[in-house]
C-alpha positions in Angstrom: -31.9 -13.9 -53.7 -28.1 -13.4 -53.8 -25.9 -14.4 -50.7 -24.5 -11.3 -49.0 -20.7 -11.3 -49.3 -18.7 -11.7 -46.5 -16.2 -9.1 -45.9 -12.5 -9.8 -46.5 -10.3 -10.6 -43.0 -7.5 -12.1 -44.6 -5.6 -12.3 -41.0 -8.5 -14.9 -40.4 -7.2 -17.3 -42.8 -5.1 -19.5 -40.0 -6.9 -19.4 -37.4 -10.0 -20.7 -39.9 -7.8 -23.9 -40.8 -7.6 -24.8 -36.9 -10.5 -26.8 -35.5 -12.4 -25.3 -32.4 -10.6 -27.7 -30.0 -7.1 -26.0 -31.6 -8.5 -22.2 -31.3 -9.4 -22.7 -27.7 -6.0 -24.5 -26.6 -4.6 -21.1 -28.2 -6.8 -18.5 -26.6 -6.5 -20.4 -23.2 -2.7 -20.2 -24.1 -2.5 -16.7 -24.4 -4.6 -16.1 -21.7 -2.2 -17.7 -19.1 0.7 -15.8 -21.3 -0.6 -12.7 -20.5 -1.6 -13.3 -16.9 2.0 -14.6 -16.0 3.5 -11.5 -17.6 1.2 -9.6 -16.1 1.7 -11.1 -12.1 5.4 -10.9 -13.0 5.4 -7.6 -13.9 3.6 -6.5 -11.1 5.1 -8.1 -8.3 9.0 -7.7 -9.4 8.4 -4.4 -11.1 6.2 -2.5 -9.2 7.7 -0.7 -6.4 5.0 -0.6 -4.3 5.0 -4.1 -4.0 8.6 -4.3 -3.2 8.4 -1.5 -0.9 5.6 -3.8 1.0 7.8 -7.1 1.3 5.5 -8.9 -0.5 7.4 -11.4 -1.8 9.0 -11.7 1.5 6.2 -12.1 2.8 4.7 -15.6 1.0 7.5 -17.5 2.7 5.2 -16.9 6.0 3.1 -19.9 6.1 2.2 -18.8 2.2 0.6 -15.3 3.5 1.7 -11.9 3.0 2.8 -11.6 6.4 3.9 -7.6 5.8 0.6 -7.1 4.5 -1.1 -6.5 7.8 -0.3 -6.8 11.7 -1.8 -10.0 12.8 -3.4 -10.1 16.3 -1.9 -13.8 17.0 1.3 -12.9 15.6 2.1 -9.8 16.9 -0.7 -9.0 19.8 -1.0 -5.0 20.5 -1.9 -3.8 23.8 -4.9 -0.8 23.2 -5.5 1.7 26.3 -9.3 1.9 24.6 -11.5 0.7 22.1 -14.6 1.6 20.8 -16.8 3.6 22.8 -14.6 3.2 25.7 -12.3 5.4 24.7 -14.7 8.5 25.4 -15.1 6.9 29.4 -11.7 9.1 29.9 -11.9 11.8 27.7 -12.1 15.0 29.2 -11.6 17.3 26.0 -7.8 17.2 25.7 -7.6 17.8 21.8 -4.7 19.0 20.0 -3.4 19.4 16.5 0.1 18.0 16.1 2.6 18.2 13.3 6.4 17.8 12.6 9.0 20.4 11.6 12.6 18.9 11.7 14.1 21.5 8.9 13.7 25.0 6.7 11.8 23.1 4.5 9.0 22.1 7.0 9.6 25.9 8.6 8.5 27.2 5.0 5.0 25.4 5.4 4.1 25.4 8.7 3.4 29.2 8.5 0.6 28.2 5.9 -1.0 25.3 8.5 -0.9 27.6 11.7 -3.1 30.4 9.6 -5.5 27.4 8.6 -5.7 26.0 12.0 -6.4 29.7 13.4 -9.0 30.2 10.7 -11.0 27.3 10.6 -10.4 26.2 14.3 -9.3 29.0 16.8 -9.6 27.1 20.2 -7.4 24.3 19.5 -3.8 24.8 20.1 -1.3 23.6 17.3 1.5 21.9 18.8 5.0 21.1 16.8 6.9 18.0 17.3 10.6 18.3 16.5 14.0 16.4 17.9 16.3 17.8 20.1 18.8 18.8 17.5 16.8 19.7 15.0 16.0 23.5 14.6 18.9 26.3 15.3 17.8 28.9 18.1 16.4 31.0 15.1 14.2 28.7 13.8 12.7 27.3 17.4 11.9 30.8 17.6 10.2 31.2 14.6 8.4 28.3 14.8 7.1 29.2 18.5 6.0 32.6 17.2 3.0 30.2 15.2 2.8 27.2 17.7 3.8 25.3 20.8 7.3 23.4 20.2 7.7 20.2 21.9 11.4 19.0 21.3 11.8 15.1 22.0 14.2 12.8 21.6 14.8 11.7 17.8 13.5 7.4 17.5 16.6 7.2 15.0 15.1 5.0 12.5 15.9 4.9 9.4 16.4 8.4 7.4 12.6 9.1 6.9 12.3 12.0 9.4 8.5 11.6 9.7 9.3 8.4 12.1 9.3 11.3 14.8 5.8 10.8 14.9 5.4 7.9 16.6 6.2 10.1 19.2 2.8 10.9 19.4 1.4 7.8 21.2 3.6 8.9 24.2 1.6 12.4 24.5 -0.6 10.6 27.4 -1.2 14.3 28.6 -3.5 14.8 26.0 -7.0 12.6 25.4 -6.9 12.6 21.1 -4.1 14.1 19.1 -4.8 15.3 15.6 -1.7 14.4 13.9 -1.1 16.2 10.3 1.8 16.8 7.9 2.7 20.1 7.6 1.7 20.8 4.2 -1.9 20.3 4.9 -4.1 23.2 5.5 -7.4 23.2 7.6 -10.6 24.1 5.8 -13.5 23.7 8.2 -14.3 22.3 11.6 -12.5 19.0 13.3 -13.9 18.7 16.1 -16.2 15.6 14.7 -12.9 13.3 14.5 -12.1 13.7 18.1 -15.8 12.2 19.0 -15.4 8.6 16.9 -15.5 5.5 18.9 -12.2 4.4 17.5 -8.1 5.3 18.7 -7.1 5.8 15.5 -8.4 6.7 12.6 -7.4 8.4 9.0 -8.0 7.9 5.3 -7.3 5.7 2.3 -4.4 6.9 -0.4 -6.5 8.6 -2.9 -3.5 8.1 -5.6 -5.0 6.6 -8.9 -3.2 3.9 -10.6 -1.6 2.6 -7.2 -1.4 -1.1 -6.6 -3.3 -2.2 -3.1 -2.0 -5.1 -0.7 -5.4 -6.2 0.0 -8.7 -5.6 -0.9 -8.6 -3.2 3.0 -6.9 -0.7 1.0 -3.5 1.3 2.0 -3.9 3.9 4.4 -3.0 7.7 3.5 -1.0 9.0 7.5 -0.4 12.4 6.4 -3.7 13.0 8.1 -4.3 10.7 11.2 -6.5 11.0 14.6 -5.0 9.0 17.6 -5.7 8.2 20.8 -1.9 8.3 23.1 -1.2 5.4 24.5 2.7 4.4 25.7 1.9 1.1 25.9 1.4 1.0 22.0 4.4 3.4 22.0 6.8 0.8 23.7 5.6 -2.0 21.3 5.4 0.0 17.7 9.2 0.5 19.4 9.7 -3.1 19.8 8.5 -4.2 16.6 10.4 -1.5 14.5 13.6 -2.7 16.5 13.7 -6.3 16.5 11.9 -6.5 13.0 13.8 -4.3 10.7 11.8 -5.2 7.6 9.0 -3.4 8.9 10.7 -0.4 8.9 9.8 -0.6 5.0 13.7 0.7 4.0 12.8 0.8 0.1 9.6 2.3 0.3 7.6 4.9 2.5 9.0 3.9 5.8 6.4 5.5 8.6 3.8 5.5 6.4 3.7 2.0 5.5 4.7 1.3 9.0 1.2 2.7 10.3 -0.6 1.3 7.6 0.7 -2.2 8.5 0.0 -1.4 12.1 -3.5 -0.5 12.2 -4.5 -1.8 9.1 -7.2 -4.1 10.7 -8.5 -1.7 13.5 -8.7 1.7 11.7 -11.6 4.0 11.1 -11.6 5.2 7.9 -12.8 8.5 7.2 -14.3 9.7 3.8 -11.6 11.9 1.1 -13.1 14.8 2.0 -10.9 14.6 5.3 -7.7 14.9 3.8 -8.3 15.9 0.1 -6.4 16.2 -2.8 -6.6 19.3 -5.4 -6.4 17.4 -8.2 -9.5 15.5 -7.1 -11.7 18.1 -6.6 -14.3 18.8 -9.2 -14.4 22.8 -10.7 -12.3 23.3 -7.6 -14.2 23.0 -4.8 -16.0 19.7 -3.7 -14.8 16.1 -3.6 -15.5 13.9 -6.3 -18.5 12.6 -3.8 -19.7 16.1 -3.9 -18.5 17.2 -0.2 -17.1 20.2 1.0 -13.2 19.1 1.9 -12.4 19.7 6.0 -9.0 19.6 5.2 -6.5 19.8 1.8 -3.3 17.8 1.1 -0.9 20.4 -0.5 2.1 19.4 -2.3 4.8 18.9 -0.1 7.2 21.7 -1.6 6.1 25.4 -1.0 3.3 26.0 -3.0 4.5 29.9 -3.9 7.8 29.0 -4.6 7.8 28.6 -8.2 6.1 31.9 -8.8 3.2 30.1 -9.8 -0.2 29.3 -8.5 -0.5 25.9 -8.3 -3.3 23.5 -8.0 -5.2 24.2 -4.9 -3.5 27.6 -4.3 -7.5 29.2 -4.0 -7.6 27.3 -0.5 -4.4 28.8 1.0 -5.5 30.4 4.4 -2.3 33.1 3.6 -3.4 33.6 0.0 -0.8 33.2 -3.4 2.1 35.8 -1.7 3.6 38.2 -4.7 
């Protein structure tokens, strides 16, 4: 019976004349190649490992000290945890957001309607600093909501850090705190009953590099419970430790997410969605009906066009 022939791989020809011993020294060579280039890449490319001090951090003892707030390290006072925090809660809910410029103006119009719609006897209160809005625009903005004018925390130039200002709202039991260019799609009262005094949800970005296996935290849509003691000492941190004011990368955000990184709640997507997540449209890749929708951050009818998601706006596409 004839032999079958072997098909021609000339490019095989080397690696034939090297003995076993040779061909694995080479593929466990290339290997570690690739894995250094790869490590190397990532940490001192990426900018979502530099934003996190990473590197920094490995002088600490050999751990990522910006990774997380450490209890030992940096010990936070909590007015409540668990199912403690319901002992004083008497039903003082609010939804919170921040407006410092036009550009927040031009959205919130779009998050009052949702929060009317979906949610009619909580009040919408916005957060803004003393010097931010003209006399025209406070007025505007109290023809939608309740303005609360504070004084501005004056870190860095990410304008969001206003909302720390939130843990100081002791007059109110849990505080719903949202960016502006989310809008409300169903009931929230269920976030203010979880046994937890802060809670919100995972970045739903694809391709993003993680810290940790815990995951980074997405704080445009967050449920707190006040507390000025926490106030005085996210203060105190942000003050005597500069670097975790995260100068180079998302500031507040990764801030909160280094904060409460090992004492959140995390909430499924469907809490803060993302339109380009949703399957035909309407329901979360899990299959859920979203409770609320993270728009993008410019407004959404400015272009003329109807963008991703526009089929959830509370006002509609305007002409």
């Amino acid at each position: 019976m004839p032999s079958r022939q072997q098909p021609s791989r000339p490019w095989l020809g080397p690696l034939a004349r090297l003995s076993s011993r040779q061909r694995t020294a080479l593929l466990g060579g290339s290997l570690l190649l690739y894995s250094a280039f790869w490590l190397g890449g990532s940490l001192a490319g990426n900018s979502s490992w530099k934003r996190a001090g990473y590197l920094d951090g490995l002088l600490d003892g050999g751990r990522p000290y910006l990774e997380s707030r450490v209890q030992s390290r940096d010990a936070s006072p909590r007015c409540c945890t668990n199912e403690d925090c319901f002992e004083e809660d008497t039903g003082r809910h609010v939804v919170l957001t921040v407006v410092r410029n036009q550009h927040d103006l031009s959205l919130l119009e779009e998050l009052a309607c949702s929060v009317r719609r979906a949610n009619p006897l909580y009040e919408l209160v916005v957060l803004s600093a003393l010097d931010d809005l003209t006399v025209e625009q406070q007025g505007q903005v109290r023809g939608m909501a309740d303005l609360l004018q504070v004084q501005d925390p004056l870190l860095g130039t990410d304008p969001r850090w206003l909302g720390l200002k939130a843990w100081e709202l002791s007059e109110y039991d849990a505080i719903l705190l949202l960016d502006v260019h989310i809008t409300v799609k169903m009931d929230i009262s269920p976030i203010f009953q979880l046994p937890t005094d802060f809670a919100t949800t995972l970045d739903q970005e694809w391709g993003r590099y993680r810290f940790s296996a815990l995951g980074q935290a997405d704080s445009t849509m967050l449920m707190l419970r006040p507390c000025p003691k926490v106030a005085k000492h996210m203060q105190a941190l942000l003050q005597t430790q500069p670097q975790l004011q995260f100068p180079n990368g998302a500031g507040y955000h990764d801030f909160l997410d280094w904060y409460f990184k090992r004492t959140r709640y995390i909430l499924p997507p469907e809490w803060n969605a993302l339109p380009s997540h949703l399957i035909n449209g309407s329901v979360t890749l899990g299959g859920t009906q979203p409770r609320m929708l993270r728009l993008p951050d410019h407004r959404p009818w400015e272009s003329g066009n109807r963008p991703m998601g526009a089929e959830h706006l509370c006002r509609g596409s305007p002409q």
